[in-house]
C-alpha positions in Angstrom: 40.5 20.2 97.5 37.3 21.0 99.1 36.7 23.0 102.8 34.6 24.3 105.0 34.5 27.9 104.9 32.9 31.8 104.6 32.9 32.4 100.9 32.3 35.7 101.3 35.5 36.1 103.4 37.2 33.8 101.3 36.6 35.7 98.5 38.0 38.8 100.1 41.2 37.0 100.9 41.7 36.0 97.2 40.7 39.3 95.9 43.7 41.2 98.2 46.1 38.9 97.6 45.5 39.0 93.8 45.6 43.3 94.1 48.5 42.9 96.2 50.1 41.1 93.2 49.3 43.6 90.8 50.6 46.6 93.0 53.9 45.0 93.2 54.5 43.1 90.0 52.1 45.4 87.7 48.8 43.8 85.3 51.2 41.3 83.4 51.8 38.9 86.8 50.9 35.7 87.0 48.7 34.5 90.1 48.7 30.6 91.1 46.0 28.8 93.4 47.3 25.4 94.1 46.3 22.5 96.8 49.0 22.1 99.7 49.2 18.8 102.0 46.9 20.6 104.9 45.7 23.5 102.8 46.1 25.7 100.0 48.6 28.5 98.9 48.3 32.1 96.3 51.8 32.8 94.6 52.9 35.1 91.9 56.0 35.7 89.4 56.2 38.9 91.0 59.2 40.0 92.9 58.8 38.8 95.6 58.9 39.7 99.4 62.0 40.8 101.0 63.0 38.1 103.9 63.4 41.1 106.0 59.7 42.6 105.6 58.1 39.3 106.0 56.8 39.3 109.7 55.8 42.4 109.1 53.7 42.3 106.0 50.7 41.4 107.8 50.7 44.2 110.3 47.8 46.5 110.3 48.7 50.0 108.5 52.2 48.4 107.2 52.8 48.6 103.2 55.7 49.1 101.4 54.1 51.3 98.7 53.6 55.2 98.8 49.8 54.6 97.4 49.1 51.5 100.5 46.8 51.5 103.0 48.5 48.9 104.2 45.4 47.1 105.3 45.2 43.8 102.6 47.4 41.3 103.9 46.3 42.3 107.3 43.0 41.7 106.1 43.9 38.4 104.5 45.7 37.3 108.2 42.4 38.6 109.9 40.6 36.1 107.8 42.7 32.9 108.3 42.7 33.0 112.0 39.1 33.3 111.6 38.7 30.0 109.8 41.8 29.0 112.4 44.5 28.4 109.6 48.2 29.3 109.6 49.1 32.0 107.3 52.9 32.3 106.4 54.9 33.9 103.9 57.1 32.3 101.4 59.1 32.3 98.2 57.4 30.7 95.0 58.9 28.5 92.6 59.1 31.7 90.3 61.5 34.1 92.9 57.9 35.8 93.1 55.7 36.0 96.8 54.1 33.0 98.3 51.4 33.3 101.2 50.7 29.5 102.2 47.4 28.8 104.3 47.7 25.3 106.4 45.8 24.0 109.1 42.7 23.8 106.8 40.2 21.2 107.5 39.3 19.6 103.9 35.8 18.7 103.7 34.9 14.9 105.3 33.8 13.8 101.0 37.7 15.1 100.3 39.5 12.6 102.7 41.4 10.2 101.1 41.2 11.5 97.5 
C-alpha cells in the first residue's frame, strides 16, 4: 500500500506507537504493520487495552503508567486527523492492542492492485 503523506509525522506516529508497546508489553513484544481495506493498522502481542480505557487513551495528559506523560497516543491521534484519517482502537489477533487508521487515500499508482 502506498499514500500520500508527511513522513516526518508519519514517522512520529510509528515511533509512539512502537514505545507505547514496549512500555506496556516490555523489549520482547512483537509490533505488526499490516495493509487494511482503506488504510493501514500497528498491533502488538502485548496485553492489550482495557475496553474500558479505550476512548480515553488518546486524551492529552492521560496514561496508564506511573512513568507516562501521557502525551503519545495523543500525539499519534493529533497526527491522523491531520492527514484526515480515522484512528480507533482495537484488539489484535494476539489479545495484544490494535490502533487501526482508515480513511487513508492510497496513492492513484496503488488503485486497483
Amino acid at each position: 500500500m502506498e499514500f500520500e503523506a508527511d513522513s516526518g509525522r508519519v514517522r512520529q506516529l510509528l515511533e509512539n506507537l512502537f514505545a507505547n508497546a514496549v512500555t506496556h508489553a516490555g523489549t520482547d513484544v512483537t509490533v505488526t504493520v499490516g495493509t487494511l481495506t482503506n488504510g493501514f493498522f500497528v498491533s502488538d502481542d502485548g496485553p492489550g487495552i482495557d475496553p474500558v480505557e479505550r476512548d480515553q487513551i488518546f486524551t492529552d495528559g492521560y496514561t496508564s503508567t506511573r512513568s507516562g506523560t501521557g502525551f503519545g497516543l495523543s500525539i499519534v491521534k493529533q497526527i491522523a486527523d491531520a492527514h484526515d484519517w480515522d484512528a480507533t482502537i482495537a484488539e489484535s489477533p494476539s489479545d495484544g492492542a490494535q490502533i487501526e487508521f482508515t480513511s487513508v487515500s492510497v496513492a492513484s499508482s496503488q488503485m486497483g492492485n
